[in-house]
C-alpha positions as a printed NumPy array, in Angstrom:
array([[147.858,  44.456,  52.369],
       [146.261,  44.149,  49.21 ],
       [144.054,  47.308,  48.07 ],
       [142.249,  48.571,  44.832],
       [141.385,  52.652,  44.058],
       [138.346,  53.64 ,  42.324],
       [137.02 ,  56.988,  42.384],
       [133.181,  57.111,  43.788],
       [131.05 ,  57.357,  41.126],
       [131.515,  57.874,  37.114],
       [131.236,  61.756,  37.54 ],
       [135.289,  62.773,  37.847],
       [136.393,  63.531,  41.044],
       [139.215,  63.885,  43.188],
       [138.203,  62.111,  46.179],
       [139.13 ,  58.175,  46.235],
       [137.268,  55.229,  47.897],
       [139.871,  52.236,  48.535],
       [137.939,  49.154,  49.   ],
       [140.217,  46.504,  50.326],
       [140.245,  42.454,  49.784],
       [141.   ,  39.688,  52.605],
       [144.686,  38.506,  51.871],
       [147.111,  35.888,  53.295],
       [148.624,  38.606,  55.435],
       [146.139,  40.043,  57.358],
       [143.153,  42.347,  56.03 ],
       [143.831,  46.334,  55.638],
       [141.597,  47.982,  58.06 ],
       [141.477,  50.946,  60.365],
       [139.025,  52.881,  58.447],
       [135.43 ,  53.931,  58.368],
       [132.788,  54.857,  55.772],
       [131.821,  58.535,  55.914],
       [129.525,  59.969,  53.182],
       [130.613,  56.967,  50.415],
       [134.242,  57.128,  51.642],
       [136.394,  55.438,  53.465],
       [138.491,  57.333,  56.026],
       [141.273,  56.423,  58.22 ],
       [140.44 ,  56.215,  61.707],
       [141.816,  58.459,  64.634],
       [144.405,  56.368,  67.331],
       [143.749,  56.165,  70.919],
       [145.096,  57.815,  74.065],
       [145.545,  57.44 ,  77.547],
       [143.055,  58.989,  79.2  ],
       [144.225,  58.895,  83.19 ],
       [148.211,  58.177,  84.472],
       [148.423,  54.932,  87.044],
       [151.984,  55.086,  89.38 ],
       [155.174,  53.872,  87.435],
       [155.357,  50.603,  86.822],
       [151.524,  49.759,  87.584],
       [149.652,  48.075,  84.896],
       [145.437,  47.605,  84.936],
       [144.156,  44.611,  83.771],
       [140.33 ,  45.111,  83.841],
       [138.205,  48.171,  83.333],
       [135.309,  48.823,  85.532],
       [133.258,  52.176,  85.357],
       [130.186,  53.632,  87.683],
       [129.145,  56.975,  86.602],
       [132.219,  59.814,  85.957],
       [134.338,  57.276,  88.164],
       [136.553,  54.515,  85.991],
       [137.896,  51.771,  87.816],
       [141.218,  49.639,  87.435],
       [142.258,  46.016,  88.75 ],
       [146.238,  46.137,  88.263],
       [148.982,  43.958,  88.527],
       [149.552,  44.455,  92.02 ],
       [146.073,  43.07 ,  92.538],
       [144.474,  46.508,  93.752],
       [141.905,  48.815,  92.447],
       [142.563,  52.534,  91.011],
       [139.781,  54.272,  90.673],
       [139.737,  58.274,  88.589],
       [137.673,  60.838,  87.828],
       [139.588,  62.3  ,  85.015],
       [142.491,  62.811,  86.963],
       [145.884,  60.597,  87.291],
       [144.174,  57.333,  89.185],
       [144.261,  56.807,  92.785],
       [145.033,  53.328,  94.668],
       [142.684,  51.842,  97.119],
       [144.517,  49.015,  99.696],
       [142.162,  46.32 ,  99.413],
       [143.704,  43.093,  97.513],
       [141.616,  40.71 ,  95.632],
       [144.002,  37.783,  94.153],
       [141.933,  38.196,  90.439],
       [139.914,  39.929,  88.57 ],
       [136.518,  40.933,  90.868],
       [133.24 ,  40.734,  89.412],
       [131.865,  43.942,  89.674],
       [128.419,  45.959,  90.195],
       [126.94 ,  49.173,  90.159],
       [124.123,  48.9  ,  92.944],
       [122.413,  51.901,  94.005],
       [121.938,  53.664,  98.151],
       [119.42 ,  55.949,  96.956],
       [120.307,  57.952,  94.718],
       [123.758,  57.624,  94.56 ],
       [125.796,  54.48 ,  93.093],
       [127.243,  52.364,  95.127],
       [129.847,  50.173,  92.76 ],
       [131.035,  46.699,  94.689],
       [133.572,  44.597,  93.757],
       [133.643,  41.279,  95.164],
       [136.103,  37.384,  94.187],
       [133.703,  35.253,  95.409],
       [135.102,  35.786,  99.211],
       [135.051,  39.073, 100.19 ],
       [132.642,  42.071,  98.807],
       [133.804,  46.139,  98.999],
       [131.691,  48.869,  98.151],
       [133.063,  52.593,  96.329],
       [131.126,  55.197,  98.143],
       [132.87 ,  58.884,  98.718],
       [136.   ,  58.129,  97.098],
       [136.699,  54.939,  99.538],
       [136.173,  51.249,  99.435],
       [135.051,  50.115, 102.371],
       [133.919,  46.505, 103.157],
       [130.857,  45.722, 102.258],
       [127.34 ,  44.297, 103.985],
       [127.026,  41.777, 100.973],
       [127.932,  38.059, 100.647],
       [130.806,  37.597,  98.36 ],
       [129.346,  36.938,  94.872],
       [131.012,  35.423,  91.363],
       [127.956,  36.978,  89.469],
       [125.68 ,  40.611,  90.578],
       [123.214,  42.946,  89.188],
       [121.438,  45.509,  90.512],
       [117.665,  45.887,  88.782],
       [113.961,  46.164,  89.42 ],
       [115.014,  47.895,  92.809],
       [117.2  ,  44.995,  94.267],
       [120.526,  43.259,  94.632],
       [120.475,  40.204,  92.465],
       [124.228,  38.172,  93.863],
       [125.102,  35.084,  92.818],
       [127.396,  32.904,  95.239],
       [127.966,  29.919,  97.086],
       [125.335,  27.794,  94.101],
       [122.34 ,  30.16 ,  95.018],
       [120.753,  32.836,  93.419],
       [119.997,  35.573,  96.442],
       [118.123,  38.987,  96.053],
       [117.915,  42.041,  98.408],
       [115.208,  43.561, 100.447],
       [113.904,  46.537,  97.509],
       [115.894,  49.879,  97.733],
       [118.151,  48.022, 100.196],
       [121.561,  46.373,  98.175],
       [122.725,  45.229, 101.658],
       [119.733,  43.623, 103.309],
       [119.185,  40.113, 102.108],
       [117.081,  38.924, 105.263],
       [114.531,  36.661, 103.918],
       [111.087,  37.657, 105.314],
       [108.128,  39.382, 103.504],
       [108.601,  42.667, 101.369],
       [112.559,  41.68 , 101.99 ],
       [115.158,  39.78 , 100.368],
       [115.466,  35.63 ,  99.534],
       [116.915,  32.801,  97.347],
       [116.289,  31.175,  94.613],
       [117.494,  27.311,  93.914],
       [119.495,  27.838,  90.448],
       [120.197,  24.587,  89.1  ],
       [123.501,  23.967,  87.197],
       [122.873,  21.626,  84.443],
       [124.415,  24.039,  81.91 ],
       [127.672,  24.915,  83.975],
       [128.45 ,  27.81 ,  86.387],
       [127.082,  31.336,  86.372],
       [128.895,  33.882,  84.364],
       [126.976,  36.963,  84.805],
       [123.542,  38.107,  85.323],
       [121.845,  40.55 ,  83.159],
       [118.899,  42.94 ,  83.454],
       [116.42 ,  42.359,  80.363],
       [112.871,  43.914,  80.283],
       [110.973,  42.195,  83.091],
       [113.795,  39.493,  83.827],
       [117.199,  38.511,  85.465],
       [119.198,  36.605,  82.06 ],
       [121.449,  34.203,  83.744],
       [124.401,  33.208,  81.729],
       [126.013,  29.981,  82.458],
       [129.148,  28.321,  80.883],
       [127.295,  26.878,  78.061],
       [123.253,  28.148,  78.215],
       [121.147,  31.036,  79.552],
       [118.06 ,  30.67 ,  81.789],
       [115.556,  33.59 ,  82.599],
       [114.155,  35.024,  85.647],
       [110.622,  36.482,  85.698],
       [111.004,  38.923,  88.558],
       [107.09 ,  40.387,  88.295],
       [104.687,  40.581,  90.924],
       [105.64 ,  39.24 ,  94.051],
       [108.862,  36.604,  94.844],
       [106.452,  33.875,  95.2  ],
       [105.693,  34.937,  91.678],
       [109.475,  34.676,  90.241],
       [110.145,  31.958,  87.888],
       [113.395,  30.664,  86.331],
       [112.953,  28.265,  83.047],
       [116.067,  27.833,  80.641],
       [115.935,  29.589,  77.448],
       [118.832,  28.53 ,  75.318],
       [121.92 ,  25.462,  75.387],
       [124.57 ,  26.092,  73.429],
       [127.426,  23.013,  72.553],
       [129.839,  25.458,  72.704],
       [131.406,  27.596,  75.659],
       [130.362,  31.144,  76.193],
       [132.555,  33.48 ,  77.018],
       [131.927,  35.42 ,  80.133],
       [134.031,  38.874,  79.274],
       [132.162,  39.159,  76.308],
       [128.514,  39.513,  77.26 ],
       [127.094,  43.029,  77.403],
       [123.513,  44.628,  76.78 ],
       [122.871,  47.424,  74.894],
       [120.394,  48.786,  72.068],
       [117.678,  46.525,  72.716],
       [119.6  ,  43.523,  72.639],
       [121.791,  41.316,  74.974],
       [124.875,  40.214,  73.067],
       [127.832,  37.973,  73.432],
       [130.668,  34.925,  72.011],
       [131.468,  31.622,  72.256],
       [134.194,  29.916,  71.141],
       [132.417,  29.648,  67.642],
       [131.228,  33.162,  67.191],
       [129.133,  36.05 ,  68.056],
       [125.63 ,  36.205,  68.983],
       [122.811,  38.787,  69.756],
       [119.282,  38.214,  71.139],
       [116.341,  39.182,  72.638],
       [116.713,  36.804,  75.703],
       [114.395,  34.149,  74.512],
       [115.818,  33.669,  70.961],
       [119.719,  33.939,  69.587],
       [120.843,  34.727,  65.976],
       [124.779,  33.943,  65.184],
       [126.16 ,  37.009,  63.492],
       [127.829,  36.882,  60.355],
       [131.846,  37.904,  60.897],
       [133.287,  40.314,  58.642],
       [134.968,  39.479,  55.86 ],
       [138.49 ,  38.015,  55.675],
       [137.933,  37.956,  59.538],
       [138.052,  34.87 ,  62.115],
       [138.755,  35.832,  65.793],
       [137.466,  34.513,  68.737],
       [136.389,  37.057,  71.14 ],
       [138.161,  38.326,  74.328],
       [136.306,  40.917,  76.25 ],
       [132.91 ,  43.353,  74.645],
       [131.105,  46.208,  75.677],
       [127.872,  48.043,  74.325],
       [129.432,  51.757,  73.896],
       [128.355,  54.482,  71.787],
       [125.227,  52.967,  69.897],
       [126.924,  49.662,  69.518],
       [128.617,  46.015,  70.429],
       [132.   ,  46.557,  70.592],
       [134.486,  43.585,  70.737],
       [137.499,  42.87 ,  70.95 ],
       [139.095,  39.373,  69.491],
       [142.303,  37.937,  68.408],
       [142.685,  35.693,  65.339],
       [144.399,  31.987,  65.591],
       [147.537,  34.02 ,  63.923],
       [147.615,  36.068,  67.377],
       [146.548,  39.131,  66.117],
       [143.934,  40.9  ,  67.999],
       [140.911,  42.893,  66.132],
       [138.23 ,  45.729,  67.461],
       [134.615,  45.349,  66.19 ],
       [132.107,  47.459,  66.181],
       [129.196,  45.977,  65.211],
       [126.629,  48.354,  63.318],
       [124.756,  48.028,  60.013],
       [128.122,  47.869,  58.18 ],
       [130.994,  46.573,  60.833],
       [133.863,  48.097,  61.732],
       [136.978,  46.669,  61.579],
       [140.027,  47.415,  63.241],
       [143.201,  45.954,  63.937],
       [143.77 ,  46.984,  67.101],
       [146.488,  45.63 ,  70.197],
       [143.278,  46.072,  73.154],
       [143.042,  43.579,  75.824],
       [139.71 ,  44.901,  77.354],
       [136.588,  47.217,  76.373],
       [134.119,  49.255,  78.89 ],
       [131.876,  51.461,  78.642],
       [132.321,  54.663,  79.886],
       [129.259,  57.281,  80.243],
       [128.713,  56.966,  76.631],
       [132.007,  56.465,  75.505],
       [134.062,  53.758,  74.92 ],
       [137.203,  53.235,  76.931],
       [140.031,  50.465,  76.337],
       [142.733,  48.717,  77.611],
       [146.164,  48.876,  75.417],
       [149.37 ,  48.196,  77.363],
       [148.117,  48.494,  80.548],
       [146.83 ,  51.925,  80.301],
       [143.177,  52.844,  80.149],
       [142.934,  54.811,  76.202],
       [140.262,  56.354,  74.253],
       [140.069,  57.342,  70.994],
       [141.794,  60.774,  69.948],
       [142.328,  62.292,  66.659],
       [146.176,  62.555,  67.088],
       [146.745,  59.491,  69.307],
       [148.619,  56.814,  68.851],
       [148.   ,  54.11 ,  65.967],
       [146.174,  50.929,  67.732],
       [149.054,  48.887,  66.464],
       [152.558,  49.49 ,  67.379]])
């Protein structure tokens, strides 16, 4: 790591701001700016114990509950205690929603052939066509599954009977690849597909709902790494990061020194948070503000957690801590 010291201003002082320059190696990072001075950041922990031997894979969270897919293809699911394994299998990662029965959440998890729901500390299978794609907004199930986009009767996640004041389906063309994940944006459904997003106008009535495409990208986006937060939807594809408003994109400008493509994101405490890995294998945390943060940082996957910010680091679910363990080994 290359570094320079220079002391903060011309008055004399005893504090000492290193400012650090990109080199062949790497880039020195693992610190913030605090008050004109850069500080070295706290590690991260483990925040909840999974049986010997198990290791998650993907982070889910619904409320005070945070999920885990694992190795042995189950979910855990903990409330701040060690986690707890549930028996049903799904062969990969499950997309995942937080729908709502009433008041109370009802998370499902679903591989495109079966659907669960969480409710009382159980999964239980679920009244809901397996989906690849889900959101739960503007009172209704939105699922996406067999090529068509399907919605729910309102304050009803598991009746999709199509009649009036109930559910229905939508015709969702593919000409810009399969659907990734749908998003809830102001007064529409975004639709992300493999390389372009289309929006849903779900006001008024669903005679009223309209789907146009609003953006075709040459390059792939990258499902893991979409996430909305601050007023903003944001995401990657294999040539960088981007943020919008869900008619218009910008392409942010990477940090300096930096060049990762990004694995997984999450919008956590006030900001995009992503995690990448450079073509040299090493893997990066950014945390995109008015001056990104940089870290270098072993995390395999991000999720938001209440309004914290939980990760994935050798199959163990982590947070930050102010005597934890570095993020690199």
């Amino acid at each position: 790591m290359i570094f320079s010291k220079n002391s903060l201003s011309s008055e004399k002082r005893a504090a000492k701001v290193y400012r650090f320059f990109p080199a062949e190696a790497g880039r020195a990072v693992n610190f913030r700016k605090e008050n004109k001075t850069l500080l070295k950041c706290a590690g991260i922990s483990a925040i909840a114990a999974l049986p010997e031997g198990v290791r998650a894979e993907k982070l889910y969270a619904s409320g005070k509950t945070l999920f885990a897919w694992c190795d042995d293809k189950k979910i855990y699911s903990s409330e701040g205690g060690a986690f707890l394994a549930h028996e049903s299998v799904f062969a990969a990662a499950p997309a995942f929603c937080e729908a709502f029965d009433g008041s109370a959440a009802a998370p499902l998890f679903s591989d495109g052939k079966k659907t669960y729901v969480f409710l009382s500390g159980t999964l239980y299978a679920a009244n809901v066509s397996p989906f690849t794609a889900a959101c739960y907004a503007y009172e209704r199930l939105w699922i996406f599954g067999g090529g068509k986009l399907k919605f729910s009767a309102p304050l009803a996640y598991d009746d999709f009977s199509v009649r009036k004041d109930g559910g229905g389906e939508i015709e969702a063309p593919d000409g810009a690849g399969g659907v990734l994940a749908l998003v809830p944006f102001e007064n529409k459904i975004m639709i992300f597909r493999e390389q372009g997003v289309q929006t849903l106008d779900v006001r008024g009535e669903p005679t009223d709902f309209c789907l146009r495409d609003a953006a075709l990208f040459s390059e792939h986006i990258l499902k893991d790494t979409i996430a909305c937060g601050g007023g903003n939807v944001w995401f990657c594809t294999d040539a960088g990061t981007y943020r919008g408003k869900g008619e218009s994109f910008s392409r942010l400008q990477a940090p300096e020194g930096i060049s990762a493509r990004g694995i997984c994101g999450a919008y956590a405490e006030g900001c995009y948070q992503l995690s990448a890995r450079s073509a040299a294998g090493e893997t990066y945390l950014l945390r995109f503000k008015e001056n990104t943060e940089v870290f270098r940082a072993e995390i395999s996957d991000v999720c938001g957690y209440g309004n914290a910010c939980v990760f994935l680091r050798d199959g163990q679910a982590c947070e930050w801590s102010a005597d934890g363990a570095p993020l690199v080994s």
